[in-house]
N, C-alpha and C positions, 0 to 999 in steps of 0.2 A: 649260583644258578638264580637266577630272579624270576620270581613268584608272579605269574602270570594276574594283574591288576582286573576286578570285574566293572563292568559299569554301575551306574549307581543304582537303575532297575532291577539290573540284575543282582546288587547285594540286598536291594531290598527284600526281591522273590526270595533268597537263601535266606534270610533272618523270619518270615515270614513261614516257610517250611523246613529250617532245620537243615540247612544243605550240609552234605558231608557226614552229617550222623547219624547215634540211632534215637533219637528224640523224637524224628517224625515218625521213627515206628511206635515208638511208646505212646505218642497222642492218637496213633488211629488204631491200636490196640483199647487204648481208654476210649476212644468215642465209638467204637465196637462194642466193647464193652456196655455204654450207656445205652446205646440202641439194643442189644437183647434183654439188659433191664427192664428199656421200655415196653420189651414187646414182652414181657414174662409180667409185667403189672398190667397190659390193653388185655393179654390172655384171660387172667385169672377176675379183672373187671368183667368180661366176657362172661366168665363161669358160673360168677355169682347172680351176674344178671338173670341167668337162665332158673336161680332155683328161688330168688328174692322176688316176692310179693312188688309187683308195680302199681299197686291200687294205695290210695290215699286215704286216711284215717280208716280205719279198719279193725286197730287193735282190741275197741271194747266188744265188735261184734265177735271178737276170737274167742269162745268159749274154753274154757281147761282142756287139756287135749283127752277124751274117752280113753278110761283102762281097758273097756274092755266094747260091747255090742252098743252101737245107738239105733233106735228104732222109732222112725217118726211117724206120727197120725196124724188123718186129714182131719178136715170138717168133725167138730162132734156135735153140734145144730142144739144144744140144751137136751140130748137124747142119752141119759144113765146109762140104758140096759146097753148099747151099743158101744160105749163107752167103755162099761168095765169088761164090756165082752173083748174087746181092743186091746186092752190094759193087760186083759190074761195071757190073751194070744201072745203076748208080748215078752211076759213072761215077769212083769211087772208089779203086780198084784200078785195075794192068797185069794182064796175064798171069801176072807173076812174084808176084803176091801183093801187091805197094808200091803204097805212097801214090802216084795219080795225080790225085788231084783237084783240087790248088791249095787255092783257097781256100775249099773245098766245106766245110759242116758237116754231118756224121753225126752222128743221135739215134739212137740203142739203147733203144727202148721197153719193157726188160724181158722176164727169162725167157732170158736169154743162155746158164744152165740147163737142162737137160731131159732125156730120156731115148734122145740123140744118143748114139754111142759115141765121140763126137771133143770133147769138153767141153774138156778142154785145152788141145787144139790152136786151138778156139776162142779162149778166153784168152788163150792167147799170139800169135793175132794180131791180136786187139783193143788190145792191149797197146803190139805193133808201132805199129801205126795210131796211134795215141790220138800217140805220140810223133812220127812221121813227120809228119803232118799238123798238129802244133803249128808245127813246122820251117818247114811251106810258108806257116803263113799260114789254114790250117784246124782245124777242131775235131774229136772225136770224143767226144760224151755220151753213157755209158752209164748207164740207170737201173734201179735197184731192182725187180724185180715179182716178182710174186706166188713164184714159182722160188726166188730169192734168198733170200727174208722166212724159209717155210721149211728151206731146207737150214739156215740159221741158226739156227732152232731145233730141227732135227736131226729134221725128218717130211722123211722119203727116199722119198716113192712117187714111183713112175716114172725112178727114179737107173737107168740101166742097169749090168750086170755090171761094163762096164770102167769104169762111173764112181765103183766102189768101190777099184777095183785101181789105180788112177789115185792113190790117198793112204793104199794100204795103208801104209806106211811111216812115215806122222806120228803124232808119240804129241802127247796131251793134254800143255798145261803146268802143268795140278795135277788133284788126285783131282777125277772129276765122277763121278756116279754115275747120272746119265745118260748117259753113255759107257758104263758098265761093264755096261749093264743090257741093251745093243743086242748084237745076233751080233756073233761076230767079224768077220767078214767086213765090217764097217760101221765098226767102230771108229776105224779110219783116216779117213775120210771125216769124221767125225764129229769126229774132232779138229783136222783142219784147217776145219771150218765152224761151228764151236762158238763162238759171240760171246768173241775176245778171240783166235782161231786164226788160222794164217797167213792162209788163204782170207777169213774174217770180216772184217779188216783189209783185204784188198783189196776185199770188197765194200761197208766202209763208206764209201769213197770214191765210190760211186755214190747220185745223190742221188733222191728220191723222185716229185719234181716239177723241171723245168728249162721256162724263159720264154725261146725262143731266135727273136729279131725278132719278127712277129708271130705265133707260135703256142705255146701250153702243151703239155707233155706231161709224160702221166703214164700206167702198166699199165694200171691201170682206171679211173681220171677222178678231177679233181676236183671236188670238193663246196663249197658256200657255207659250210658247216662249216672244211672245210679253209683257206679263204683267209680267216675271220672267227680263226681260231685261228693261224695266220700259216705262211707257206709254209718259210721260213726255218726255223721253230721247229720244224716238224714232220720237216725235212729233218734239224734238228742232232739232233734224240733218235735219227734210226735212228739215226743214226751214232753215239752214243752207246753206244748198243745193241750195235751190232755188235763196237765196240772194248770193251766189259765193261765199260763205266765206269757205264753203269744194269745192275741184273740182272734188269730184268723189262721183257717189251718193250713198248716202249709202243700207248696204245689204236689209234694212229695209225700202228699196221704189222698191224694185226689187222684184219677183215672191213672195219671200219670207215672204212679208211686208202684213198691214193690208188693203192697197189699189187692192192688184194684187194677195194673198195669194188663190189657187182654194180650199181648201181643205174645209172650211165649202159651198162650193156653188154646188156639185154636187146633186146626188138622197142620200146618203148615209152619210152625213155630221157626222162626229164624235159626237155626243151628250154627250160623255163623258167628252169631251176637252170643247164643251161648257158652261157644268152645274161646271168645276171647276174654270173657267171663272167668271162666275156671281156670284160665290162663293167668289174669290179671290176679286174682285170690289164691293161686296154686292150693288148688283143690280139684277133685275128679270128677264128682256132677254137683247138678243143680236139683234139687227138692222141692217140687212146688206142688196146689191143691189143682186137680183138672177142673175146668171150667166144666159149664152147667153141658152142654151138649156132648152128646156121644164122640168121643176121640181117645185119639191113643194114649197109653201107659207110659212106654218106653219111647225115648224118640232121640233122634243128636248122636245114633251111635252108643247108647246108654247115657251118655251124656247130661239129657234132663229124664229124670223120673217125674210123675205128675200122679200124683196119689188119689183116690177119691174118698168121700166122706166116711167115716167109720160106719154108718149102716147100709152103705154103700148108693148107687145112683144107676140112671141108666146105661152109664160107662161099665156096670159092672159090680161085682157082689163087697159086701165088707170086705178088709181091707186093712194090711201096714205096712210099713217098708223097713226093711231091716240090714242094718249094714254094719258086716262081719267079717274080719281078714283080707281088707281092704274091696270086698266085694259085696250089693249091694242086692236085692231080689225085695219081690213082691210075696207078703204072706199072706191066702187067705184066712178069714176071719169066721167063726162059726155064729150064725144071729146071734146078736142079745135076745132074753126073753125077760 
């Protein structure tokens, strides 16, 4: 019988798909194969995207994850009695002033600052705290706002009398002449908060933005600006700043920045900026100080909280925010006296 001859095209096609066998099942079984591979690594690329952090440098604003309640306070303006009245509410404090909270974490949402006549006294018991409360197993974050930004660059509205007498005694460590241009009566003040001054040094330690469990905080919010330009980054410049080691402050402590930014603190706060926000940090709201005019508390769906100053404002009475079992609420505060 003689074996029917194929053309030359035609023996090509068969070498080319295996004519007569089962080889071309076995390659479209394997390249079956590789296409649900593929689509079982596009899946799980998919999955993780959804719970992995899309925001850039971020890691140092990541605070240790809270064992147990963190409770953050606005504004405490250099005002003691409203302060430790905060502090108790909190559950932070004894009687005597100490660490009573265990493993509690304290946020300081800026403006520690203000036109209190007990500024110092403040400082030094935040100071207290910050160490106590390391001891027990708790934290104490204080951040940057709007207060801070300026005394560092030496605009003193609203300084009270005793918060110039309070650093009459520090001199400049080289000729500034922005110093020399201010009353005397300021000079002192001025030298100790002058970027690269005792005080400036301790305030660069206070970071702009901190991500502590699930909520951000910042004075006056952040922006998709801020977390596209990276949280990290914008943290090391103040600090930069403040230690003298930039001599111009950057854009990112000016109107623009997360300490002085007005745009989440009005009646109309973009809630879109902020749910891509919490998106981008995988976190559940945003922590910020309500600005000086009557507005709301809650806003974004819970979204952003906006706290007001520890002795409170015309927003509304003393005040802290306390976030427990992954749920968040406003505590009132009984005056300081």
């Amino acid at each position: 019988m003689t074996t029917p001859r194929l053309s030359p095209a035609l023996a090509l096609l068969c070498v080319l798909t295996a004519c007569g066998g089962d080889s071309g099942k076995a390659d479209v079984k394997k390249t079956g194969a590789k296409v649900e591979a593929k689509a079982e690594v596009a899946t799980d690329t998919k999955a993780e995207a959804k719970v992995r952090p899309r925001a850039r440098a971020t890691e140092e604003a990541r605070m240790p994850a809270p064992k147990g309640r963190v409770v953050a306070l606005g504004g405490l303006d250099g005002n003691l009695a409203a302060t430790k009245a905060a502090l108790k509410a909190a559950g932070a404090i004894d009687d005597a002033g100490n660490w009573a909270g265990g493993d509690l974490v304290v946020v300081q949402i800026g403006n520690l600052l203000g036109p209190g006549k007990e500024e110092s006294a403040v400082l030094k018991l935040f100071d207290t705290l910050a160490e106590q409360a390391g001891k027990a197993g708790g934290a104490v974050h204080r951040l940057a706002g709007a207060s801070e930004i300026l005394n560092v660059a030496l605009t003193f509205e609203g300084v009270s009398a005793q918060g110039f007498k309070d650093y009459a005694a520090e001199k400049p460590i080289a000729d500034d002449p922005r110093i020399e241009g201010l009353p005397k009566a300021q000079r002192g003040r001025a030298a100790a908060f002058a970027a690269g001054g005792s005080m400036a040094k301790k305030l660069a330690e206070q970071k702009l933005v901190v991500i502590a469990g699930d909520s951000v905080f910042a004075h006056a919010g952040v922006l998709e600006d801020h977390v596209k330009y990276g949280i990290d980054i914008l943290n090391t410049e103040g600090k930069k700043w403040m230690l003298a080691q930039e001599p111009m402050m950057p854009n990112m402590l000016s109107d623009l920045g997360p300490a002085r930014t007005p745009k989440l603190r009005g009646q109309e706060p973009f809630c879109g900026g902020v749910e891509k926000v919490i998106e981008d940090l995988a976190v559940k709201r945003m922590i910020i100080a309500r600005g000086p005019e009557k507005s709301g508390a809650t806003m974004c769906d819970g979204k952003l909280l906006r706290l007001g100053p520890v002795a409170g404002d015309a927003s509304g009475g003393p005040e802290i925010a306390e976030i427990s079992g992954g749920a968040a609420k406003f505590v009132p505060v009984a005056a300081g006296k």
